[in-house]
N, C-alpha and C positions, 0 to 999 in steps of 0.2 A: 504493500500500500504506500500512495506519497502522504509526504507532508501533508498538504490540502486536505486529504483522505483522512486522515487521526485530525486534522484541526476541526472537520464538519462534526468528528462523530466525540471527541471534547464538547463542544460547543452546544451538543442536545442533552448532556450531559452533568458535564461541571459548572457550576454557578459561574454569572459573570463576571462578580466582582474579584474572580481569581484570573483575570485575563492574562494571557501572556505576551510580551514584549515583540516576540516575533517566531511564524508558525514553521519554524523547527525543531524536531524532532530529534533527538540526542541518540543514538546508537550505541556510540563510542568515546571515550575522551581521551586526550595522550598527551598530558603536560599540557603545554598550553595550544592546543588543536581538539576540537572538536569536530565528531564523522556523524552525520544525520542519516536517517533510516534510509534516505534512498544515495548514500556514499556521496554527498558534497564534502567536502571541505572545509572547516571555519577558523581563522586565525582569534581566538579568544582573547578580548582586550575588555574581560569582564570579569571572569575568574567566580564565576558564581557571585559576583556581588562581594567580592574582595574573601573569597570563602577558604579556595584553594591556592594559597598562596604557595604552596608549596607544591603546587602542579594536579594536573589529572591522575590520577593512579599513579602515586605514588608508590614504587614498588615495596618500599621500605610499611608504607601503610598496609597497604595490601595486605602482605604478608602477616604481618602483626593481628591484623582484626583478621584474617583467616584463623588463624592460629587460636582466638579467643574464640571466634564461632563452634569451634570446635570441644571447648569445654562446655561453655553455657553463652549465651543471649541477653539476659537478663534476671535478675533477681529481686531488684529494686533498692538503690544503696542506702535506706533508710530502713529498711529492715533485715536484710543481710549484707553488709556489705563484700566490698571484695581490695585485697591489695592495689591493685591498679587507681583506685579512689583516693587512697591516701596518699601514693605515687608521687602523684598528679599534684595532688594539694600542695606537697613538698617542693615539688618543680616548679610549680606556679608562684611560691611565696619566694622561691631563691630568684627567682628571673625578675622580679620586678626590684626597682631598683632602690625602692625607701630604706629606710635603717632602723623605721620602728616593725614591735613586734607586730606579724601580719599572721591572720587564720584567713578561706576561703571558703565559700559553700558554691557548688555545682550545681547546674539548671540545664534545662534544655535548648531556650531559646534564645537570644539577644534579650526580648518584651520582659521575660520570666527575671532575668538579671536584673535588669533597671526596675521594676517593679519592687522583688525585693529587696533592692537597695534603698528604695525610697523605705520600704517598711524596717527596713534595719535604723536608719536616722531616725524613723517617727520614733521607735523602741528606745533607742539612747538618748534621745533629748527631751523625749517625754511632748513634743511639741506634733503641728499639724502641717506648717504651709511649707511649701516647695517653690521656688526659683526655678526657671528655663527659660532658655532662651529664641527668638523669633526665628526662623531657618533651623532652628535642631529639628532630627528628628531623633528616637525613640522608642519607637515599635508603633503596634494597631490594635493592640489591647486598649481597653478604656484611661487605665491612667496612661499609660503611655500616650496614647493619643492626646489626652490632654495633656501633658508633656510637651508632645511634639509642637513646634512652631510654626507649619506649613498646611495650611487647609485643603487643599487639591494635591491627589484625591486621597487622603488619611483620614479627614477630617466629616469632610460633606456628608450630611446626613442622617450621622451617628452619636449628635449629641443625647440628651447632653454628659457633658463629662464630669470628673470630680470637682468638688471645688478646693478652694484655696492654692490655685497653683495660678502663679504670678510669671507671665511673661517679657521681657526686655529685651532691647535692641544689642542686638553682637556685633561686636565693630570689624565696621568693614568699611578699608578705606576706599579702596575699589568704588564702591556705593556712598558714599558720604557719610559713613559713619563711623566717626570718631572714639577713639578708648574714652576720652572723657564724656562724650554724651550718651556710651552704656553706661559708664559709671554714677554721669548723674541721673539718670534715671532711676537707677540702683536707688540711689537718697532720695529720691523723690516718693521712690517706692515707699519708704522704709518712714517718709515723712505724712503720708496719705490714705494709704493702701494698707499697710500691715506692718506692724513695730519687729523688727529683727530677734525679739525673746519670743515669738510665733513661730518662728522657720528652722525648721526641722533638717532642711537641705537645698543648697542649689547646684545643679547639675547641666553641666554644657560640654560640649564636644571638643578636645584642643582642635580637630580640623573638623569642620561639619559635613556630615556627607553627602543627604540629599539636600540638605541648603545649599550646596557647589562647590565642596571643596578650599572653603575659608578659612584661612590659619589663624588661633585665635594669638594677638601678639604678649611675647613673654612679659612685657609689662604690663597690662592688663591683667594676666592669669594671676602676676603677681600679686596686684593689689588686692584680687578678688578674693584670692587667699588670705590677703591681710585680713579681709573684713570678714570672711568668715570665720576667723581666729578672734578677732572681737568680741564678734557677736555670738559665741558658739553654735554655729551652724557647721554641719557636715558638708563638705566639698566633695561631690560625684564626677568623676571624668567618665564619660561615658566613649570609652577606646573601642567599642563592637565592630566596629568598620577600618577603626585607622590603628589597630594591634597587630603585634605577631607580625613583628620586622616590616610590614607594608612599605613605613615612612624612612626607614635605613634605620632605624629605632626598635627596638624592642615593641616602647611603645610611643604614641606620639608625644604625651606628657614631659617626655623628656626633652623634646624641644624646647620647651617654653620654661623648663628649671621651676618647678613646683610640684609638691607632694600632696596628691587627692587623699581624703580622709576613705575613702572609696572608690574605686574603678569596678566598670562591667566592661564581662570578655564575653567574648562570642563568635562566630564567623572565621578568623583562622585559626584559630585557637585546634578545629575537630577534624584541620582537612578533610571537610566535606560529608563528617559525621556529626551531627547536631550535638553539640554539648556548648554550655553558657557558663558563667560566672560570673561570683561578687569578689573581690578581694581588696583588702583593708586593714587598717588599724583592729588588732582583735579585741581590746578593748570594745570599739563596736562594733565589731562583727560579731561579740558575742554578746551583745545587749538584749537578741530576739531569743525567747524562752525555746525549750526543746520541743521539735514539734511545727514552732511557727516558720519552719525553712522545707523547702522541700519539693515532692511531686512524685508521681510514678517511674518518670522515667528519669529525673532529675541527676546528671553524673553519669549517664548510662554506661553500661562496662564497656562496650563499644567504643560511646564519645570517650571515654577517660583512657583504652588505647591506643584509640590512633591519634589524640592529643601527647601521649608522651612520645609518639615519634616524631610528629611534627616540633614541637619544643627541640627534639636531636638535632634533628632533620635542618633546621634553624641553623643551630649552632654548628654542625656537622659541612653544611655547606654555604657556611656564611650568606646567609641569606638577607643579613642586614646591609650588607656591603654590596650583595647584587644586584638588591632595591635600590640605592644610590647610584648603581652604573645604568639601569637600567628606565631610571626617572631623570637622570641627565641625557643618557640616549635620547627618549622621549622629547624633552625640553630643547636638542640640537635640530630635530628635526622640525618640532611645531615652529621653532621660530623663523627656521627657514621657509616653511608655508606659510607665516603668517606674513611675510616681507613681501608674498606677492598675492597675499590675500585679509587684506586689511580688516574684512569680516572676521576676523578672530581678532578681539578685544582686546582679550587677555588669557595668558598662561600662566598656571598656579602651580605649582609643584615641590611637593615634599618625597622626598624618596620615589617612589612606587605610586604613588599619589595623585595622580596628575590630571588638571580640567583644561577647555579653553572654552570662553565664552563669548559667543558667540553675538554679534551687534551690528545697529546700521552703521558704517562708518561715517554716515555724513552725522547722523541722530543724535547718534548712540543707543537708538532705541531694541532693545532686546526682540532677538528673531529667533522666536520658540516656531513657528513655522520650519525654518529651514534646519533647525536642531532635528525635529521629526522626522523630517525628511532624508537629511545625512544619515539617520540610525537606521531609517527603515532601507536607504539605495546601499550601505554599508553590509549590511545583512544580507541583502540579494549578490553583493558581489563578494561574501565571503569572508568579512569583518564582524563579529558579535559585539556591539558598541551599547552602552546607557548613555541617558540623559540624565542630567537632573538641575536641581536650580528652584530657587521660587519661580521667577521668569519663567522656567522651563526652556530655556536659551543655554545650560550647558553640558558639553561632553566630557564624560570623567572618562579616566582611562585605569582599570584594576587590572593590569595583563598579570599570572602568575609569575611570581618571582625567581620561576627559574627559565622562564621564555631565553628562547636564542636571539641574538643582536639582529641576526638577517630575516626573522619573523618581526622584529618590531619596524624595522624600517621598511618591509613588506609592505605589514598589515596598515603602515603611516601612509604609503604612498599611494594604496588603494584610496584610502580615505580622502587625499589630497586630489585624486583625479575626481573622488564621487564629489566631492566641494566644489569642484572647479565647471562640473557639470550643472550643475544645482546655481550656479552664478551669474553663468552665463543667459 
């Protein structure tokens, strides 16, 4: 059957609001190539949504979660657990870089993380209201949704959400938004809205993901940290997209020289096996009574093996280091398209990390139109590309971090022709 053929009999099928980005079908995947049912070819500059960092079938993974299929599947690590759980917790608390004492609890999804991280701060401060920011997102769960900072399409629909969760603008100079005018807003908040011995937590992205890839700057994160140390609020970096070497870092936090009272993992943390995380100060991490953490599938023995090879797999083939070569490749090329294609605004890039967005050059008016359009004519010619952006005007690039030099500037130059078509 083709493609077309599985998208009609999808479509009578599965709900819409699970639609997919574009109607191919996956067969096969090999590092960073994807083979669809009917044998095309795809140069993957997605990686599942920054998932497989560490490639498609990973052999080293492979092997490992065969190997556990083989004793057992699951057991549920809240009521037997297994070695691999604790493993895990051990590698997780050694890799992150703070110096205070740190515990971890394992989840399933990115949503499940941030969730309960909010409910680990409500548990240690005894308080209610939450901080987030305008362009974060956060997951599609209720609190997370109200979390998230972007209404189309997370939001539409499904209110309402919780209350007490207070939004602010994230500076973006890009956009005309200053460290000082989130800042004052912050006090503005705290002068109007809701007194700082209320806020239980605020939690923002050092690089935002579906907002577009915006670095949040180290003096800002710094200050933010000041005042959450005033004020006793918990500080959440929510790392689920920009962890696990992506940014040439460990994690992105480390950019901007600041210690979150709490981080959520997720996404390459499980090479391509759902597993999530909280990890933190265990002070609070351990504020939530026994019990109040958890889930069926929460740690699963699965996710918590093929997580300890990927943490190898990392270190094993410096993968922090090949995000850097391979987010400056990136950055050599876009700037060379952008010299004869002024529709690209601007390029962002952190390690592995990397957007351009996309604008009129006489305007500057943001062209969410021709963003769609590049993803959808990239696709037909072999490129698996996202969008993202409030605008919906930009193209992030998650290729796996162990992609070959001659695949990126391949899968760049495809892209450069379908632009150049689309412009004319």
């Amino acid at each position: 059957m083709t493609n077309a053929q599985w998208q009609s009999r999808k479509d009578k099928v599965i709900a819409k609001g699970m639609a997919n980005l574009a109607p191919i079908y996956a067969a096969k995947a090999d590092n960073a190539t994807i083979t669809d049912i009917e044998g095309n070819d795809y140069i993957d500059f997605a990686a599942g949504i920054a998932v497989v960092n560490t490639g498609h079938s990973h052999p080293q993974i492979v092997a490992a979660v065969q190997k556990q299929l083989e004793n057992f599947s699951h057991t549920c690590s809240t009521v037997t657990p297994y070695t691999s759980f604790v493993e895990l917790a051990e590698k997780v608390v050694e890799i992150t870089p703070w110096q205070y004492d740190k515990k971890v609890a394992f989840l399933s999804t990115g949503s499940e993380a941030v969730e309960n991280a909010v409910k680990i701060a409500r548990a240690y401060t005894g308080r209610s209201g939450t901080i987030a920011f305008k362009g974060g997102f956060h997951g599609r769960t209720n609190l997370c949704m109200g979390l998230t900072g972007k209404m189309k399409p997370y939001k539409v629909g499904f209110g309402p959400f919780p209350n007490e969760i207070y939004h602010l603008p994230y500076p973006n100079a890009y956009h005309g938004v200053s460290e000082a005018d989130s800042l004052a807003a912050l006090d503005d908040l705290f002068k109007y809205d809701i007194e700082p011995t209320r806020v239980a937590a605020l939690i923002f992205e050092p690089i935002q993901g579906e907002g577009g890839f915006y670095q949040a700057p180290a003096s800002w994160a710094q200050k933010i940290r000041q005042l959450c140390d005033k004020h006793g609020i918990v500080l959440i970096c929510d790392e689920i997209q920009s962890g696990f070497a992506r940014t040439g870092k460990m994690f992105a936090t480390e950019h901007i020289g600041i210690e979150p009272d709490l981080m959520t993992i997720a996404k390459g943390l499980g090479g391509g096996f759902p597993i999530s995380g909280v990890v933190g100060k265990a002070e609070i991490m351990d504020s939530a009574h026994p019990g109040g953490i958890g889930g069926t599938y929460a740690g699963s023995a699965l996710g918590c093996t093929a997580a300890l090879e990927v943490i190898d797999i990392i270190h094993k083939e410096k993968l922090c280091e090949k995000a850097q070569h391979v987010g400056l490749l990136f950055r050599e090329q876009l700037v060379a398209m952008q010299n004869s294609l002024p529709h690209i605004g601007d390029i962002r890039q952190v390690g592995a990390m990397i957007a351009i967005e996309l604008n009129d050059p006489q305007t500057g008016e943001a062209l969410p139109e021709l963003t769609q359009a590049l993803v959808k004519n990239c696709h037909a010619a072999g490129v698996i590309l996202l969008s993202c952006g409030i605008k919906g005007n930009v193209i992030r690039f998650l290729p796996p971090l162990t992609i070959d030099s001659e695949l990126v500037v391949k899968g760049l130059s495809i892209i450069h022709k379908q632009l150049q078509i689309l412009l004319k």
